[in-house]
N, C-alpha and C positions, 0 to 999 in steps of 0.2 A: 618292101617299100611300097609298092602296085598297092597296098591294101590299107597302107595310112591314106589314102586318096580319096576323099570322098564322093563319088559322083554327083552331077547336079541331077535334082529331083525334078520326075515326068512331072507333068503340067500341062491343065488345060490351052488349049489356043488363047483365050483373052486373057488368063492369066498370066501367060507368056511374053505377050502384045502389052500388058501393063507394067508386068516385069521392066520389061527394054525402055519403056518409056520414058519410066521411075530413073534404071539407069541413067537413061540419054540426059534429061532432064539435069539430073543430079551432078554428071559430070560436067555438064556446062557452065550449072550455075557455080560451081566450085572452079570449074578454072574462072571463069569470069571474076569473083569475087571473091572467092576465098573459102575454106572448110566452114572456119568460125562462125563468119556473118551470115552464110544463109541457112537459112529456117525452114525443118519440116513443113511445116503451110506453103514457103516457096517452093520445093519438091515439087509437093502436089501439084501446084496450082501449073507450073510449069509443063509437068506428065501431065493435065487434063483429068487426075483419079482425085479420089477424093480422098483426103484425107485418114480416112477409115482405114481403107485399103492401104496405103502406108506404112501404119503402124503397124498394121496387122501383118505385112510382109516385112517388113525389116523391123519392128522394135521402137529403135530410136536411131539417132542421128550415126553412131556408131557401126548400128545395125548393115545401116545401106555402105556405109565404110567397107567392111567387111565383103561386100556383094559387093562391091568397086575394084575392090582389090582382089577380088578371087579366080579371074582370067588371068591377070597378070602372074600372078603366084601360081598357078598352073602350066603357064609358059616357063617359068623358071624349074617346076619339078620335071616337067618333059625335058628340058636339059639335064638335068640330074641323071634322070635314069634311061636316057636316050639321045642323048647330045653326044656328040665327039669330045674328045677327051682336051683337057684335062679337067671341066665342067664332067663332062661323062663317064662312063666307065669307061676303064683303059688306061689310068693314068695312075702314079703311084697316089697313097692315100695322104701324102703330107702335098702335094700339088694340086691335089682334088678339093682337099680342105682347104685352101688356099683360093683356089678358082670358086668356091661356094662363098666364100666370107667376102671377095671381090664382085662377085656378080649377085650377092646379098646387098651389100651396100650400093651398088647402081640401084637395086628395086628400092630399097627406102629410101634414098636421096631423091629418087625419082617422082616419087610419091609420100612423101613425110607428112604434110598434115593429115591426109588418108589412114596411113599406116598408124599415125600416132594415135591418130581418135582412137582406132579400130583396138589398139593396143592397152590406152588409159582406161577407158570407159567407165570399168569398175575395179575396183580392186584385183589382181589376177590376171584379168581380161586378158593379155597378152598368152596366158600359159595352156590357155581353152580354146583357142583358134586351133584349126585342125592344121592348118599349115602349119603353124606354130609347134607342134607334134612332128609332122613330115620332118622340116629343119632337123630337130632334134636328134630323132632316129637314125636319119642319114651322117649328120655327126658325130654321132655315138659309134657308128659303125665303122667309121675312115680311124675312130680312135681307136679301137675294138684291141690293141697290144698296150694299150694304158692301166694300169692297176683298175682307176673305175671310170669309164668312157661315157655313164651317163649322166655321171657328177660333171665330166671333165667339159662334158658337150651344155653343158646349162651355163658353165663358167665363160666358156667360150660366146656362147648367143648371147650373155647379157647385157656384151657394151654395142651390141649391133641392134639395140633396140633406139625404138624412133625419138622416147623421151631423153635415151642418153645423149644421144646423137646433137639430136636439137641442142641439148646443153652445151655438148661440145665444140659443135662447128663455128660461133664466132668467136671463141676464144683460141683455138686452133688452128681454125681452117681446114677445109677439105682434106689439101695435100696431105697434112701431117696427121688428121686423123682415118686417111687410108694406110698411111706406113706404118702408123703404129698398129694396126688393125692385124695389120700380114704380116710384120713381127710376131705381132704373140699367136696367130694363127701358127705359122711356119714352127713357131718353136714348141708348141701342145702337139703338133703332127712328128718334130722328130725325135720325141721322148720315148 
């Protein structure tokens, strides 16, 4: 699992120093106003870079998504494969599965229009994130007495994605679409 992990790539000092910036910036103005409304030109103008620089580090809007959410997603893999149980190892693999789909949905709910951009973007988008991979693998493994655990584990990640989610939660609500979540979690782990 250590090897789905990608490490963040060395870097200059001012590209570093611009990196953070772009961050800092980015998360501000997104909490302040929202994913939607603000606009790579405000990024920039925000960080003090120039625009150039922007695009060229992240892409597009999605891009810096992605690089927003990839601290936080590495706090949730270092639980996976170094947290007390039953997030961690140590714990049977239908509670493990279970602690993963629970503290999967705190990261998305936590961050939803993030996750979501970073998810839609393009066609796919969601199945080429590297973390998006990590999830997988690690579910496929807790399934690993399943006829086929890597079908079972796509079946499983699909309704914990951010565009389902969104559709679901005002017609639902949270409550009911976490129980239904750990339902069918609980019962794909004791098959």
């Amino acid at each position: 699992m250590e090897l789905l992990r990608t490490p963040p790539p060395k870097e200059r000092a001012d590209a570093a120093r611009n990196r953070a910036a772009i961050l800092d910036a980015a998360a501000a103005l997104f909490a302040e106003h929202g994913v939607e409304a603000v606009s790579m030109d405000q990024v920039a103008a925000a960080a003090g870079v120039g625009k150039g620089t922007l695009f060229r580090r992240f892409g597009d809007k999605a891009g810096l998504a992605v690089a927003l959410l990839d601290a936080r997603e590495r706090r949730l893999q270092d639980g996976i494969l170094h947290g007390p149980p039953p997030l961690g190892p140590g714990a049977p693999p239908v509670e493990r599965l279970v602690a993963f789909a629970d503290a999967y949905v705190d990261y998305v709910l936590e961050h939803l229009p993030l996750v979501r951009m970073s998810e839609t973007a393009a066609p796919g988008a969601r199945y080429r994130i590297g973390a998006y991979r990590f999830w997988h693998r690690h579910v496929a493994l807790l399934l690993g007495g399943t006829p086929d655990p890597e079908h079972a584990a796509h079946a499983l990640l699909a309704p914990l994605s951010a565009e389902h989610l969104t559709a679901l939660l005002p017609e639902l609500g949270e409550e009911r679409v976490r129980a239904g979540i750990t339902r069918l979690w609980r019962r794909a782990g004791s098959q």
